[in-house]
N, C-alpha and C positions, 0 to 999 in steps of 0.2 A: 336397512343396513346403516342409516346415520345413527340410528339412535344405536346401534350396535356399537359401531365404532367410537363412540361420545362415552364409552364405558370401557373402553379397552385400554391397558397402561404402559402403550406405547408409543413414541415421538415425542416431539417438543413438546415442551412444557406449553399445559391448558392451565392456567391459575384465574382464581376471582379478582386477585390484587395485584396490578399490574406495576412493574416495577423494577427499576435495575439499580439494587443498591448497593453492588457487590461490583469492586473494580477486577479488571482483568488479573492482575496480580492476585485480588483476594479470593478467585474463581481455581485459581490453579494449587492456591495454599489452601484450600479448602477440599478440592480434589484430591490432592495428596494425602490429606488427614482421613479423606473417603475411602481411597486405596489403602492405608496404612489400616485403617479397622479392619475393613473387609477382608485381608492377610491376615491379621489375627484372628477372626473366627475361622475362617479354612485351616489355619493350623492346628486349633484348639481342636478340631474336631478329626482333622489326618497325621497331625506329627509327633514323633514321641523322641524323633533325635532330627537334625539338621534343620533346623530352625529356621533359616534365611536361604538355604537353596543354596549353601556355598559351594555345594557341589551337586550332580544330576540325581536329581530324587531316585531313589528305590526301594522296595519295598519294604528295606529290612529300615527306613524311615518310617515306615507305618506304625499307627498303632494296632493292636493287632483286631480288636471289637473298635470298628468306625461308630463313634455316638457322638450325638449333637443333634443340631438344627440350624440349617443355613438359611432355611428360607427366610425367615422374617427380618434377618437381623439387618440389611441394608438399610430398610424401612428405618427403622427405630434408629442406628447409628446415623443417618442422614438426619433425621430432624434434633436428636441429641446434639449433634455440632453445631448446627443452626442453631440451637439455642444460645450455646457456650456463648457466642459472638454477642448475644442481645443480656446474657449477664454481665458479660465485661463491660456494653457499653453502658448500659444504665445500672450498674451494678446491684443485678436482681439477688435475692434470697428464694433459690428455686431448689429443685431435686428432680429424679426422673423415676416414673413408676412404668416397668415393662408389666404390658400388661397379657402382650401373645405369650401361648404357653413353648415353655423349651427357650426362652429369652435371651438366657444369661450370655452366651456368646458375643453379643449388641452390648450388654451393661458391663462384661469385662472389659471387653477392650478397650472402652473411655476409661474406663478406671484406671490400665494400666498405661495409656498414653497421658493421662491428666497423673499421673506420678501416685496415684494414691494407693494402689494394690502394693507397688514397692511397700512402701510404707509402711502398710498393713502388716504384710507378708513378706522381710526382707530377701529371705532365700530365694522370691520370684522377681530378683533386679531389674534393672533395666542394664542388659548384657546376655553376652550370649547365655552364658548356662543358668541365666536367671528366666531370660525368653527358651530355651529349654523346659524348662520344669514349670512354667506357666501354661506352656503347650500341655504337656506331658498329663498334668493331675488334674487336665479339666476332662470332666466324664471318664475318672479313672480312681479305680478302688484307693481309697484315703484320700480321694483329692476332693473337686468341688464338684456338685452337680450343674443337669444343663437349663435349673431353673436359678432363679433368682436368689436363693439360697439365702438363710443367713451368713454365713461365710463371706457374701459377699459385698464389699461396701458399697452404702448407698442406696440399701435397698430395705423397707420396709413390708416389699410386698413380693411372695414368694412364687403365685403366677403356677404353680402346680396344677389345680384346681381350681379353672376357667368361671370368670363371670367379677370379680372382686375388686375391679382395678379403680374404677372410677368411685365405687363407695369407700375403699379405704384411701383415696385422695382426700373426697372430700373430709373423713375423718381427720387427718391430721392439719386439715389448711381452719378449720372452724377456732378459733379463736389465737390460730398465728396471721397475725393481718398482714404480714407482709410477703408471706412464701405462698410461691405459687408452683403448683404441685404439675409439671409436665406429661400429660398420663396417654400411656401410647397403648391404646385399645386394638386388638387384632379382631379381625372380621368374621374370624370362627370364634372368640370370645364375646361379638357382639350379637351373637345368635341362643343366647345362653338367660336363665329366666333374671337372675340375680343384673347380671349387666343392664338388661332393658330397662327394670322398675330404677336403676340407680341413676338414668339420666336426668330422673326427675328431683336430683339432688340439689340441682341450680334453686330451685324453688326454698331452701333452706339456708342459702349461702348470703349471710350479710358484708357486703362490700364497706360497712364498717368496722365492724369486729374481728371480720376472717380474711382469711387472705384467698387464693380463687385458683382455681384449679383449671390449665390450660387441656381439653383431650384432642389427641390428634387420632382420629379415626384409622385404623390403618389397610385401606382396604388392597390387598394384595393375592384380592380373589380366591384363593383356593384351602380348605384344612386339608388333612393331611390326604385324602385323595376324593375329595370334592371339590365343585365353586362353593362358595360363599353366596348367602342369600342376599347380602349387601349390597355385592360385587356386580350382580345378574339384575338389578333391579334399575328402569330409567332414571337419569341422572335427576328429572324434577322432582319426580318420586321421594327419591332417595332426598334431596332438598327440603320436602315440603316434610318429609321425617322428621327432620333435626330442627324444622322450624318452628314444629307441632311442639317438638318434649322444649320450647323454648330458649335453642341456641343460635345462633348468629352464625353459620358454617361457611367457613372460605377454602374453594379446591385447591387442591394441587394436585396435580394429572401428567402424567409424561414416564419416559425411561432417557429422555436425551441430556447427558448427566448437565452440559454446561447450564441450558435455560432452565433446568431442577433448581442447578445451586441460587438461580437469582429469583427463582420465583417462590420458593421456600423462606428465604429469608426475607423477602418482602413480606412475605404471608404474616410469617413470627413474629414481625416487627409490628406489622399492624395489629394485630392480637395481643401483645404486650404496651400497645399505647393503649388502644380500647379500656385494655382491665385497665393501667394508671389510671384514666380517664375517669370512668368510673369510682373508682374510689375514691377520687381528687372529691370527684363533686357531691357524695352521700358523706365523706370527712369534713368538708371544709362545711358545708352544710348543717354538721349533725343528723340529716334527716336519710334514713335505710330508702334504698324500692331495689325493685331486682329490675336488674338491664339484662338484654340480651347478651348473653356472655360470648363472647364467642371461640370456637371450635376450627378445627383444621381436619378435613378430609385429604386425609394422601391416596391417593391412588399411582402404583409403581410397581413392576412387576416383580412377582416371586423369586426369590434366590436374584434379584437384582445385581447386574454385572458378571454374571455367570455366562455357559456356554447357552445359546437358544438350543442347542438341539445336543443329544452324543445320540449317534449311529442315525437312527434315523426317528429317534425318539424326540417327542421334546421336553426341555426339560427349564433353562431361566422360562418365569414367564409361566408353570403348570405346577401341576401335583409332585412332580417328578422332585422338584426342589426344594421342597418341604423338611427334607430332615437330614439326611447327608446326600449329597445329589450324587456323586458318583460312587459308585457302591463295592467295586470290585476292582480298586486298579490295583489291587495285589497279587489279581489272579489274570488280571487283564493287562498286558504290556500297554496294546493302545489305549487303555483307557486311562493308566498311569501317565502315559504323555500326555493327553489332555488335561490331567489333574496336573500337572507342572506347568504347564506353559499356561494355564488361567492363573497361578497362584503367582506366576513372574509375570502375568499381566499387570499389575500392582505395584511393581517394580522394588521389591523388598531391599536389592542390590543399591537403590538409591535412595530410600525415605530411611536405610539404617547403615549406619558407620560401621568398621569392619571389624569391630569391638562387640557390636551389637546394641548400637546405644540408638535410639532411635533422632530422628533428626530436628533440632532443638526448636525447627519454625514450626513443627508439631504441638510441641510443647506448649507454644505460644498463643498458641489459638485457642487454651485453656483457660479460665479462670485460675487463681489461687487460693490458696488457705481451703477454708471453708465457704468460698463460692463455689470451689470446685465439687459437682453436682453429687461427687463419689463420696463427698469428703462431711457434707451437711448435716450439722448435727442432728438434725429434725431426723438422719435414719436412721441413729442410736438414741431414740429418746428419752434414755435411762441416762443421757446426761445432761437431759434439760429436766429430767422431773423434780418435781421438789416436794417434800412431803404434805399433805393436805394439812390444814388447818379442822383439825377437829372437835367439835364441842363434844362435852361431859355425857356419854350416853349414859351413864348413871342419873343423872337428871329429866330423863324418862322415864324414868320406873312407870312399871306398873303398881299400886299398890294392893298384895295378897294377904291381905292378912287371917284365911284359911285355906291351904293349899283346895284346888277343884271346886271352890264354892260362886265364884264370879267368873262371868263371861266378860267377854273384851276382844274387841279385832285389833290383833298385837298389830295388821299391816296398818291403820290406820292411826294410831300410837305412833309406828314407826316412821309415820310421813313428816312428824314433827320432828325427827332426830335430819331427816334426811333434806327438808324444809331447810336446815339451818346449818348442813354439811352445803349446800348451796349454798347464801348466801354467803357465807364465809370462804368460799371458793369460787368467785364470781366468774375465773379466767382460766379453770383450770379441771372443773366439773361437772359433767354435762350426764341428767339419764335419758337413757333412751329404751324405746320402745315401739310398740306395733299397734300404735290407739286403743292401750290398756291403763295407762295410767290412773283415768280417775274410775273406771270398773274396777280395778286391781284393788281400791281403796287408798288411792296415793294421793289423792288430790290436796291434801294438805301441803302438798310440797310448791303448789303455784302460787303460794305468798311466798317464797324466795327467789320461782322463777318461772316464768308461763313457759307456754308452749313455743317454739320458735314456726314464725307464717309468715314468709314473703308473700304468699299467695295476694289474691282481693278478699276485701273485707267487706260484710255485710252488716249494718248495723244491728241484728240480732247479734253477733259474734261478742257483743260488748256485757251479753245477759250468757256469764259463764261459760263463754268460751275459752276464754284463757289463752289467746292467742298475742301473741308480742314478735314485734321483727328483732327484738332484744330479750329472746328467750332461752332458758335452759335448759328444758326438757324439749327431745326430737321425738317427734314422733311421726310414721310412714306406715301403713299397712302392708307392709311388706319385711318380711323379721330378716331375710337376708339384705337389704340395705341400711337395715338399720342395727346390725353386728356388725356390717362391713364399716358405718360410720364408728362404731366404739372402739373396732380392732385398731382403726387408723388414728383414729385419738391417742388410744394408750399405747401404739408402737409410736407418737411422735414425741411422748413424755408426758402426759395427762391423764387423769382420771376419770371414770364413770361406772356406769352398772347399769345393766339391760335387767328389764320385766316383764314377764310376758307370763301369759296362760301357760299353765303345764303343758297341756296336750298338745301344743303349736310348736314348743320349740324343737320339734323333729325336725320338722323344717329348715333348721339350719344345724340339724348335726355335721354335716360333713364343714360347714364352716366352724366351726369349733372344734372338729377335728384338726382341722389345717392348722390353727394357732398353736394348739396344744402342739400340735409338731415343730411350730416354729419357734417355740419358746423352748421346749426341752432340745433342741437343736443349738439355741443360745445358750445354753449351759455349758455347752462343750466346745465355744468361741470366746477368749477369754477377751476381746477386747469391747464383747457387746457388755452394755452397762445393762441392770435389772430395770424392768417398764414395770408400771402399777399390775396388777393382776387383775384378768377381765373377769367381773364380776355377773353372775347372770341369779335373778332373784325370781323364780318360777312359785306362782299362785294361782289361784281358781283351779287348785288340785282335782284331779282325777274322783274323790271323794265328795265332790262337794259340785256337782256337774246337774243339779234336779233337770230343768227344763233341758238342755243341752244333750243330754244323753249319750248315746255310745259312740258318738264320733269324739267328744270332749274327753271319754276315759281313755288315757296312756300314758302312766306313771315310766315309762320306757327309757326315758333319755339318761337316769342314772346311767341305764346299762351300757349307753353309749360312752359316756363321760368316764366311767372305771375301767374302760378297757384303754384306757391309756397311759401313759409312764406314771408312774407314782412320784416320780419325782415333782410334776407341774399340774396335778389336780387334786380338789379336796371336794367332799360334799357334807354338808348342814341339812339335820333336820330338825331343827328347834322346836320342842313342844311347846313352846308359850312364849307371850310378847316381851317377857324383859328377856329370854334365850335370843333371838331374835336380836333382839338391840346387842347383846354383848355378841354374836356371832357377826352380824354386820358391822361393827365396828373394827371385829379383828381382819373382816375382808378387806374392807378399804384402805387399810395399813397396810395390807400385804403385798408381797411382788413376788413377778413371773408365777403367778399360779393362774389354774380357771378354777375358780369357785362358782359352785352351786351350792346355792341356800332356795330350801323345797318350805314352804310355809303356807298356809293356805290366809285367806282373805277373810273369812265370815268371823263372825264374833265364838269365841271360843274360851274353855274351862281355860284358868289360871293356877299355875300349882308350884312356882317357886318366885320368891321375893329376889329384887335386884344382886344380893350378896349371894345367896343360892343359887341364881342362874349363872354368876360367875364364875364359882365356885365350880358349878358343872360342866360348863362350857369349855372350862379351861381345862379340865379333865378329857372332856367327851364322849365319856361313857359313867357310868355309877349306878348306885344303890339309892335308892329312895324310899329313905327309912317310912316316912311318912305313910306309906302306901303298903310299907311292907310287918311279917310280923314274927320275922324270924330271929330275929336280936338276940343274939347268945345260943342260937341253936342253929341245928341242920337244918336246912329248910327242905321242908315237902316237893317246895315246885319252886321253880323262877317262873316267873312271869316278867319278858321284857317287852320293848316296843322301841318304835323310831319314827318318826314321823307327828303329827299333832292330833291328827283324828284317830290314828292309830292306839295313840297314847291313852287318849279319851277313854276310847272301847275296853283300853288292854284294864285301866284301873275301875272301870267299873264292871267287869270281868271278875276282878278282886272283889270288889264288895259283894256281889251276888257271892262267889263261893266263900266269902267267911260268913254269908248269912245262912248259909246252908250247914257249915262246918265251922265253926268260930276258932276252933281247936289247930287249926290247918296252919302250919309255917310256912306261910308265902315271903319269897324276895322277889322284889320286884326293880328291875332294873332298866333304865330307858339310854338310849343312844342316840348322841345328839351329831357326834363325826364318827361317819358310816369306815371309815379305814381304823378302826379301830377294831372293827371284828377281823381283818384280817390277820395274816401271820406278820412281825415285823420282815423274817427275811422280804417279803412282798411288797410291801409297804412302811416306811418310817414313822409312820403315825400306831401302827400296832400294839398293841396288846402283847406282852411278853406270857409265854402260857403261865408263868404263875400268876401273874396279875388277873387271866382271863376265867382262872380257875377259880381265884379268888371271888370273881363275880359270876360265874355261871354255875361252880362244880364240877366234878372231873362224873359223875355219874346218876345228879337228877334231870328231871324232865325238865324243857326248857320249851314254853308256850313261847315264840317270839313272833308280834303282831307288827307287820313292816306295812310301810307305807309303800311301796313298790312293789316287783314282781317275786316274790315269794322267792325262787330259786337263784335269785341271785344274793341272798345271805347265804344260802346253803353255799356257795361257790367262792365264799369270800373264807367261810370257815371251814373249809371242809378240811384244814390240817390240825384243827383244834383237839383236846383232848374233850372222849366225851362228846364230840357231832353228832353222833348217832343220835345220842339224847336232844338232837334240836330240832324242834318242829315249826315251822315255819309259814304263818299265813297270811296272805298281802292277795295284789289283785291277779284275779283270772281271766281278766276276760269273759267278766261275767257282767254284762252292764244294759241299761237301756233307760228307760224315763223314770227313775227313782227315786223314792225320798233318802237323805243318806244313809237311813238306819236301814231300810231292804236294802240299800248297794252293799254296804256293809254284809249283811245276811247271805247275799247272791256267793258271795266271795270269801266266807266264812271266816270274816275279821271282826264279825260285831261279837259282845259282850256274851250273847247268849253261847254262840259256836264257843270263842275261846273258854267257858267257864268249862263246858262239854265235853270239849276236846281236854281242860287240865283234871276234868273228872277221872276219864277215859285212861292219862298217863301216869296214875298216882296208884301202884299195883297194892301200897298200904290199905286204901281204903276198900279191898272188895269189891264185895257186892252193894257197900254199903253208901253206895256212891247214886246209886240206881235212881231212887226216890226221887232226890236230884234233881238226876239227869231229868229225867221225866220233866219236871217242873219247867226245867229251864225250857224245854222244848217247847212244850205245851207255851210260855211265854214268848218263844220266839214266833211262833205259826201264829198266835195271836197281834203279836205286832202286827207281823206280814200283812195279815188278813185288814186290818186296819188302814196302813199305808195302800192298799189293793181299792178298799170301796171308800175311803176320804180324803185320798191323794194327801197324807200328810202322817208323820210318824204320831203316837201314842203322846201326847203333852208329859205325862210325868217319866217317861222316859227322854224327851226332849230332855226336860227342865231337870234331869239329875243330876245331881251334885254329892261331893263326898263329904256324909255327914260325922265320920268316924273321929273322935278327935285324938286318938291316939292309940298307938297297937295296945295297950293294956286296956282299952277296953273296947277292943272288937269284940263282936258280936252281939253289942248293947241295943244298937241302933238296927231297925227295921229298914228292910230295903223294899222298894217298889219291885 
């Protein structure tokens, strides 16, 4: 039973830091500001008219759907005002990340007693019919939701979808060295895979460079009708936890509100010398190491200050108080009484004038301007961005001087553009990634900026490791805290761009869903400023997986990324390395979008010069005369493509069938931004159908070879004129240990299938197509059969190249 009750968060205050630095006076104006929050989430969440109780609650006060969450919000509004006091004294540059989900009730309320919601939003005054409709439109059709919303100030992190609090802290404190990011972890969010890997974040945080991120654990035992793993676990235990992921943990334990106030703020106060401490001595030094940073475990009961028990339930203190704790006093007289006499427990009659202004020693306990935590710019940080400093990506060229005749790995080309967008950006650009960087073929970029390693060093580490405590690129094996570091970068006003393996970044689809929601959400908040756009650069494509095999194919995340507002996503498939340089070029210039640029790593055909990739890119979709031989005529067929390997097959597709047929009008068209095949009403980037006709035709066949899942062009074009005539061939799900040209084969995107399949749709040529076909078979089964007993594709299929030098004289040159 000791160790029982050593876990329970009830009585006076148990703390690590002992301490009364809080006068009697400053216990009771502190208290008041506790009571005064706590009224306003019970309102937010029960009142739609009588705001202060000026007269006896009834129900036609209610709203009439009770939504919210009370439980946590005590927790977090208790250590939020503790803060305020340690910004004002040492005038800190801080902010507050709710991290329990269902938050917002905790982050309003300071916002509207620190004056900054008025502000915001002047219709929700500080007065009655302003506390009114404050009430009113929280968790209410046109109003704000009950997470951390963009709506509302101060908040960078939206707490919807559990696990993300502490990596996008650390994201936005990494090269603001003076903000220190308050981040209030809930205990059902601390059971979550992304929160775990993210404690190990300390390990990355230079106390010279970056500023340092306070979390205050919030353990308040129970989700929504469970304990918590955290809560249930011995207090050494749970100790020797936070000692291991290497933090420095100080409790705070109790519900007995006086000795809370003085053992909280002693807590906070020693946690904000610590970190000065700390950086005093790696700044005045010069020299980085990583200190024990330390942390704050609160332990307080659930729905904190509520009733323990209604009927004979219990309820502060369980499950019960977790989301609106009393459930039915609209239908329940007594339970209405109990909801009035806790909510005049608070004493609304005395912290607010009869005007409704609330009481000005509240006020005072605030920071101002932009100390005040609501108000810090770091949560709009579209107006600290400032535009990158970018070198000439024209001065990368690749040089082509026969489109398809030279190989080249455009990523490794690309590392020297991106090499030198670092440099030039020493304070304001960081990539990250999941220890891909130099597989990806990026390694080029660690002459502008190594890897960032608090860790220990080994002297082997000095033989290419590439490790610096004053590094640029992040890297974590873990892809969700190392998105959650990029997301918290670029919502604090900075730049970057994640890289990772195709097939991984599943892994953090639903994070990347979340942003895409939080940005197209800012769109319709006029006072959020535009943030860089998170840029995500996906390589070691699905095509290109030999040893790795059928866990590595899944071209799939497009299909995640396009099902979201068209207004805040774009996707790139560059066929070649200067497309590439000018399409990441125009990503890192951009804002409020997610871009996906799909480009694979291995060395690959080249087939347009720097002005021709502009030219196309800029476009996003075209005709490529070069490939094609329909010039002044109807073409037989289109042959298009998207993607690089795709592209490869689609034009050497093309040479086989002019070798067979010289005579044959092929267009051949590639697609470099995948929203272009859609309709415009759908998407802004569209295709107007005369434009689309323009390049496809309203009634020939159309081979189109995609780098993705096949039926998701079908789904983009299905209002085009002329669909019917598009055939579509990308992956199936057809994969295992293969050389590219069987995977290709598996999945009927290689050269031979598409010449087959454009024989198969050309009703012009007969039966005279047959011979052909045949051939082409006959060459594909021979591949196969090759790749099958020498683990390696046919070398002069390897090594092809397009020998054509010009449509007038197709069918001169002999094909393999």
């Amino acid at each position: 039973m000791p160790d029982v009750e050593s876990i329970r968060p009830f009585g006076p205050a148990r703390s690590t830091i002992k301490g009364s630095p809080l006068s009697k006076e400053e216990i009771q104006e502190y208290d008041d500001f506790f009571k005064a929050s706590c009224y306003l989430c019970l309102g937010m969440i029960y009142l739609k008219d009588n705001p202060l109780l000026r007269e006896p609650l009834k129900k036609e006060h209610l709203k009439t759907r009770l939504l919210g969450h009370f439980g946590s919000a005590p927790g977090q509004i208790f250590t939020y005002m503790h803060f305020n006091r340690l910004i004002k004294k040492y005038d800190l540059d801080a902010y507050f990340v709710s991290g329990p989900g269902h938050g917002a009730p905790a982050v309003l309320s300071q916002s509207y007693l620190e004056g900054v919601y008025s502000e915001v939003y002047p219709s929700k005054g500080q007065d009655m019919d302003g506390l009114q409709r404050f009430f009113k439109y929280f968790s209410f059709p046109g109003g704000t939701g009950s997470h951390a919303t963009p709506e509302t100030p101060g908040s960078i992190h939206e707490g919807g979808e559990l696990g993300y609090s502490i990596s996008h802290a650390f994201g936005s404190v990494f090269d603001h060295p003076n903000l220190i990011a308050l981040t209030m972890v809930g205990d059902g969010e601390a059971e979550t895979g992304p929160l775990a890997t993210s404690w190990h974040s300390n390990k990355f945080l230079n106390p010279i460079t970056d500023g340092a991120v306070l979390p205050v654990l919030h353990l308040n035992g129970y989700k929504i009708n469970n304990p918590t793993v955290l809560a249930r676990i011995p207090h050494k235990e749970l100790e020797a936890l936070f000692v291991g992921y290497g933090w420095q943990p100080y409790f705070v334990e109790g519900d007995e509100v006086e000795s809370m106030h003085q053992a909280m703020a002693a807590t906070l106060e020693r946690c904000v010398e610590e970190i000065r401490s700390f950086q005093k001595k790696a700044r005045d030094s010069g020299q980085a190491f990583r200190p024990k940073w330390p942390m704050v475990i609160l332990r307080s009961p659930k729905g904190w200050t509520g009733p323990r028990k209604l009927d004979d339930n219990y309820l502060a203190g369980f499950w019960r108080s977790h989301q609106v704790p009393i459930t039915d006093p609209a239908k329940n007289p007594a339970h209405l009484k109990v909801l009035e006499d806790w909510m005049r427990s608070y004493e609304p009659d005395r912290l607010w004038d009869k005007e409704g202004r609330p009481d000005p020693k509240l006020r005072k306990l605030c920071p101002d301007g932009h100390r005040r935590m609501s108000a810090n710019p770091v949560t709009n940080g579209g107006q600290l961005k400032k535009p990158l400093k970018m070198p000439d990506f024209r001065n990368y060229a690749l040089e082509v001087e026969h489109p398809a005749s030279d190989k080249v790995s455009g990523m490794v080309n690309m590392a020297r553009f991106l090499k030198d967008v670092i440099i030039q950006n020493q304070n304001t650009f960081r990539l990250f990634g999941p220890d891909e960087t130099e597989s990806n073929k990026l390694a080029g970029i660690y002459e502008g900026g190594k890897k960032v390693w608090m860790g220990e060093y080994f002297e082997e580490d000095a033989n290419g490791g590439n490790l610096s405590m004053a590094g640029r690129v992040m890297e974590m094996l873990s892809e969700h805290t190392v998105e959650g570091w990029l997301e918290g970068y670029i919502l604090s006003g900075r730049h970057g761009m994640l890289n990772s393996y195709e097939p991984f970044i599943h892994v953090i689809d639903s994070m990347v869903n979340q942003h895409c929601k939080w940005i197209e959400k800012c769109l319709e908040v006029d006072w959020r400023v535009k943030i860089a756009s998170l840029n995500i650069l996906l390589t070691a494509v699905v095509w290109r997986q030999d040893h790795n095999g059928f866990t590595h194919q899944d071209p799939g995340f497009l299909d995640v990324v396009a099902n979201k507002s068209p207004e805040v996503v774009r996707i790139y498939l560059p066929p070649d390395g200067n497309c590439l340089l000018s399409v990441m070029d125009h990503c890192l210039r951009s804002s409020n979008y997610v871009n996906v640029v799909v480009s694979d790593k291995q060395e690959h055909l080249q087939y347009l010069d720097m002005e021709s990739a502009i030219e196309h890119c800029t476009k996003g979709i075209g005709i490529w005369q070069q490939f094609s031989t329909d010039a002044g005529h109807e073409p037989d067929l289109v042959m298009a493509s998207a993607g690089d390997v795709s592209t490869h097959e689609s034009i050497a597709a093309v040479d086989l069938l002019l070798h067979h047929f010289p005579e044959l009008r092929i267009r051949f068209v590639n697609c470099v931004d995948l929203f272009k095949l859609i309709h415009p009403v759908d998407h802004p980037h569209g295709l107007k159908d005369a434009e689309w006709c323009a390049l496809f035709t309203k009634d020939k066949p159309i081979i189109f070879n995609f780098h993705s899942y096949p039926w998701m062009v079908h789904r983009l074009t299905y209002k085009r004129p002329g669909s019917a005539n598009l055939h579509v061939r990308g992956y199936k799900e057809k994969g295992n240990i293969d050389t590219p040209l069987e995977l290709a084969i598996r999945n009927s995107t290689d050269r031979f299938s598409l010449a087959m399949d454009a024989l198969d749709r050309m009703p012009n040529l007969g039966n005279r197509g047959s011979a052909a076909r045949e051939s082409l078979l006959n060459a594909q089964i021979k591949a196969r059969n090759k790749a099958f007993e020498e683990g390696m594709d046919p070398p002069e299929l390897v090594d092809w190249t397009w020998k054509r030098e010009s449509p007038a004289s197709r069918g001169k040159m002999s094909v393999p």
